[in-house]
C-alpha positions, 0 to 999 in steps of 0.5 A: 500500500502506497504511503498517503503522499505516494497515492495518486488517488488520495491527493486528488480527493483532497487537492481537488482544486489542483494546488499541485499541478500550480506549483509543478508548473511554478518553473515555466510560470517563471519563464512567462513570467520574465517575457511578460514584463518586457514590453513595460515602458514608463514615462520620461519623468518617472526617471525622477524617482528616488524609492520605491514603494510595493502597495499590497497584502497577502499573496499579492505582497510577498513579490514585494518581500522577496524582491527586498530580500534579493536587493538587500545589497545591491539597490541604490534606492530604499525599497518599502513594502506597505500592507495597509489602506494608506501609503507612507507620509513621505509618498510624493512625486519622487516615489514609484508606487508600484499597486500589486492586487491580483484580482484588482478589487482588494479594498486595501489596495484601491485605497492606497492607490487613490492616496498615493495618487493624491500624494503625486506619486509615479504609479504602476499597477500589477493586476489581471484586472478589476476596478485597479485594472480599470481605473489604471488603463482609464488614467493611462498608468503604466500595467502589467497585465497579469494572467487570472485563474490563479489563487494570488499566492499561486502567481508569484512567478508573474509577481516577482519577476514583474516587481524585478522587470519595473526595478531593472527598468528604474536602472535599481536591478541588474540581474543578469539573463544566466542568472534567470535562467540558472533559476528557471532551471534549478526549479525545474530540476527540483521539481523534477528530482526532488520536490514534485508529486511524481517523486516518490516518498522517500526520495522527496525532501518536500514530502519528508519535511511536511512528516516531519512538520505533521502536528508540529509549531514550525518555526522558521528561522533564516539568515535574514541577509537573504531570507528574511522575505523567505521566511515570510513566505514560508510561514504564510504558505502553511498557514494558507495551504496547510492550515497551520500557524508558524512562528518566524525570524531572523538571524541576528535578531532572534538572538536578541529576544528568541534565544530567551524563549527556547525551552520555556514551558515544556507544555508548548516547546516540546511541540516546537520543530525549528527549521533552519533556512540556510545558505552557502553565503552566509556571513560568518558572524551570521553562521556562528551564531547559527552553531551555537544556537543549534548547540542550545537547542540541542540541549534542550531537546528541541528539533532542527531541520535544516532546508539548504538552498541549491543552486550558483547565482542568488536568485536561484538559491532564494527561489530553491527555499520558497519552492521547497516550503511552498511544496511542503506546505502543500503536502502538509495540507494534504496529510492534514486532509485540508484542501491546499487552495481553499481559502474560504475564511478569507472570502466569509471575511471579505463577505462580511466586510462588504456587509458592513460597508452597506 
């Protein structure tokens, strides 16, 4: 008998709305998603900004996270990513404000558009669509038009790599076509290896690490260099697919409030599994504190799992860690008998939210 993430028949009973074949065919997404942003152009006096600002929430905001991560040392301009209904204070006619809503109706993002607007911004909008689509091609602001049909967390391909595009055009990214390749094919090459549904048990780092996780408080911890917009990712993928809380942080920073609060109560550290984001470049101050650590909670008996990222350039290695948490997330869903894409405490709140504005 085949074990659960083996069985063709169990996933497909609970995965009913195909979360998996999404992420399978998260690499050419990827690909489409660099070919879509080219055609991009902005006008003459948007060369004139100076910072940049991602206005969203949820899945339509972490693009903008990652894209801070991967240019934590290389951008020229500060890169702010603003989850609320309003925009920073400092938002003027210097600032690109790039307006990212998949579905185009989501009330948070609306809103800030119209404030960052008032307050003069240089505006862009990534959507499939809706009133931000709308409003956006109405007023002549500069799109990318995204494909729909996904869930916005499912269409990080097209986020991200639209996020880069609008950066590498501001002259503020330079990632290079092999490096963007390299990741194209890294993903490809754990899909197909090692993190895809056709790879079996006990060869699948993904299905391996969501047993570990079964029952567990994962705790995510990262160099926060790299990770830091990983780690976000990583901890809303499994509260969104696997239906799971995590806790989250970053290396120095945990070592400085964290640390205290390994092995506390036993009735809530014994459920604790901490995992380990690593990379081959981290700094060694950094990775020194990560031994010691890892000495510490040895002796606490708490349980590390180390995810190591793969690959040559930095953005494939970013992209090895979110791939393998978004699948893991997934399988850790389909053992905990949860459909991965269902999402539907978001949309009763949204209902409801709709509700009191009438």
């Amino acid at each position: 008998m085949p074990r659960p993430l083996d069985d063709p028949d169990q996933i497909q009973a609970i995965d009913s709305h195909g979360m998996l074949g999404l992420l399978s065919a998260f690499p050419e997404q990827c690909a489409h998603g660099i070919q879509m942003a080219g055609g991009l152009s902005f006008p003459p006096h948007y060369a004139d900004s100076t910072c940049m600002v991602v206005a969203g929430v949820g899945g339509s905001a972490i693009g903008g996270d990652l894209l801070r991560s991967y240019l934590v040392d290389r951008c020229p301009v500060s890169l702010e990513v603003s989850r609320h209904y309003f925009v920073p204070a400092y938002v003027g006619s210097k600032t690109l404000v790039v307006v990212s809503s998949y579905s185009g109706e989501t009330e948070e993002s609306l809103s800030s558009y119209a404030m960052a607007q008032k307050q003069g911004a240089n505006l862009v909008v990534l959507t499939t669509g809706g009133r931000l689509g709308d409003q956006a091609a109405a007023e002549g602001v500069p799109m990318i038009k995204l494909p729909s049909g996904l869930p916005a967390r499912a269409a990080l391909g097209y986020s991200f790599f639209g996020l880069l595009a609008i950066a590498e055009k501001m002259g503020w990214a330079r990632p290079s076509e092999g490096e963007i390749a390299e990741t194209v094919q890294v993903l490809s090459r754990l899909r197909d290896e090692q993190l895809g549904p056709e790879v079996a048990n006990t060869k699948n780092r993904a299905k391996i690490l969501a047993e570990a996780l079964k029952g567990r408080l994962p705790v995510i911890y990262a160099d926060a260099d790299l990770s830091d917009g990983v780690v976000s990712r990583w901890k809303t993928q499994l509260a969104e697919n696997a239906k799971v809380l995590a806790m989250g942080g970053t290396f120095p920073e945990i070592n400085h409030n964290d640390i205290v609060g390994w092995g506390g109560p036993s009735e809530v550290a014994e459920h604790q599994t901490i995992v380990l984001l690593r990379d081959r470049e981290e700094r060694a101050r950094i990775r020194t504190r990560i031994e010691i650590s890892k000495r510490l909670w040895k002796s606490l008996d708490i349980e590390v799992l180390e995810v190591w990222s793969t690959g040559q350039e930095r953005l494939s290695r970013m992209f090895s860690l979110i791939y393998t948490g978004d699948f893991a997330s997934t399988y850790l869903a389909l053992l905990n008998g949860m459909d991965p894409t269902d999402v539907s405490r978001i949309d009763s709140l949204k209902s409801e939210l709709g509700s009191w504005q009438a």
